[in-house]
C-alpha positions, 0 to 999 in steps of 0.5 A, a space after each residue: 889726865 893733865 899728864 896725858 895731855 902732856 905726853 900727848 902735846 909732846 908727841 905732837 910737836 915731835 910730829 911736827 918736827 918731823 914733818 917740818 925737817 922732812 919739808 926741809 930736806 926736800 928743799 935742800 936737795 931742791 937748793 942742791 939742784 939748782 946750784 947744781 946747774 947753775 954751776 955752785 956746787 963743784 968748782 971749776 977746773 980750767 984744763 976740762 974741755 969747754 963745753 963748746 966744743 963738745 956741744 959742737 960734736 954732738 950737733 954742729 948746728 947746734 944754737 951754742 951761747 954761753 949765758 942768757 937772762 935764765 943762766 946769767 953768769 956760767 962759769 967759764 967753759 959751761 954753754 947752753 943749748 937746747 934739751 933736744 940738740 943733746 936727747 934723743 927720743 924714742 917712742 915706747 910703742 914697742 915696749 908696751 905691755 900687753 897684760 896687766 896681770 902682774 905679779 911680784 914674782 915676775 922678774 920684769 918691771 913696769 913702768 910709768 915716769 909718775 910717783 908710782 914708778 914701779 907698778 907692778 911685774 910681768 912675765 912677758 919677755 918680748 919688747 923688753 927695753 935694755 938700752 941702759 941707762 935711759 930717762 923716761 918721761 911723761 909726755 903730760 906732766 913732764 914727770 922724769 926718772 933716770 933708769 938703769 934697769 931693763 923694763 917694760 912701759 905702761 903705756 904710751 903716755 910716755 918719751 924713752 930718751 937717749 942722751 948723747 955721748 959726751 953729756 951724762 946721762 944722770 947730769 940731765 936727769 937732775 936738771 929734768 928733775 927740777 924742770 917742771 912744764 905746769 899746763 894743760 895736762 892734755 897737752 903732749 910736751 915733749 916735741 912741742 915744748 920740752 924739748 927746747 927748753 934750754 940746757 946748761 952744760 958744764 964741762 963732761 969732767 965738771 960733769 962727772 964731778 957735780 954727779 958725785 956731790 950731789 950723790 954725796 949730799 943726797 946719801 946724807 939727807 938720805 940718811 938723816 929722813 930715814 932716822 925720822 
């Protein structure tokens, strides 16, 4: 019984060290995030194209600044802007689906910016949206996801977005990834709020280049939870 008990204990703490190195993951894809958009993680190269400018093609009237009390200290030729001067939305209304009756055999997915993501099949062929990539976003609880697929939606609970030319796609989507609005969950945020939360832009080379470490760091967590 004393041996068993032992065995039991051990495989405990075994769980445990699973549970805590998952919890740790999670925060340093987080941490990883975050230096992200800060401008820690890549370094900089002085022959890119300052953001400013092409910020300033994108939206002229755009209010342009360089570092505020949120991102103090940006590398040179990174600026900040407002989420919606480099987005663009669209209502999903056309992309609805009209049936519920899904199936794993159908090839067209549906899908919602929460945990579930994908929720199922349909066979329907109108009102398919193929403007890819996108990001899709839950106008209540802020939730996000980058799509690369063609899809259609749940419901209209939701913002279809469209990222200027010159800003990548998955860049902002990182930064919706750990831009969370907490509130009233009746409330729709993207318009209202969402929208004009400030941005920071790194040069779109620095771009490219913070998309490939963070996609590098991510497969090596990624690796390591999957052996847990």
């Amino acid at each position: 019984m004393i041996e068993i008990d032992r065995w039991l204990s051990l495989l405990e703490q075994i769980e445990q060290g699973k549970a805590n190195l998952q919890i740790a993951i999670k925060q340093t894809k987080s941490k990883i995030l975050d230096l992200a958009i800060h401008g820690k993680l890549v370094p900089q190269d002085l022959n890119d194209e300052p953001a400013s400018e092409l910020l300033k093609r994108i939206n002229p009237k755009a209010e342009i600044t360089c570092d505020n009390e949120h991102y103090p200290q940006l590398p040179k030729g990174w600026s900040i802007c407002r989420l919606g001067d480099v987005v663009k939305y669209e209502q999903p209304t056309a992309y609805i689906v009209q049936s519920i009756a899904y199936s794993d055999a159908y090839p067209i997915p549906v899908l919602t910016a929460g945990k579930s993501f994908i929720i199922g099949h349909t066979k329907e062929t109108e009102g398919i949206y193929n403007r890819l990539p996108c990001i899709i976003f839950d106008d209540f609880t802020t939730d996000s996801r980058l799509v690369d697929f063609p899809f259609k939606v749940k419901s209209s609970a939701m913002k279809i977005l469209q990222v200027h030319y010159g800003v990548e796609v998955e860049y902002v989507s990182l930064f919706m990834s750990i831009t969370r609005l907490v509130g009233d969950t009746h409330k729709r945020y993207w318009i209202s709020e969402y929208s004009k939360l400030e941005i920071p832009i790194p040069p779109q080379e620095e771009q490219k280049r913070i998309i490939g470490k963070v996609r590098l760091l991510f497969e090596v967590l990624d690796v390591i939870e999957e052996s847990l």
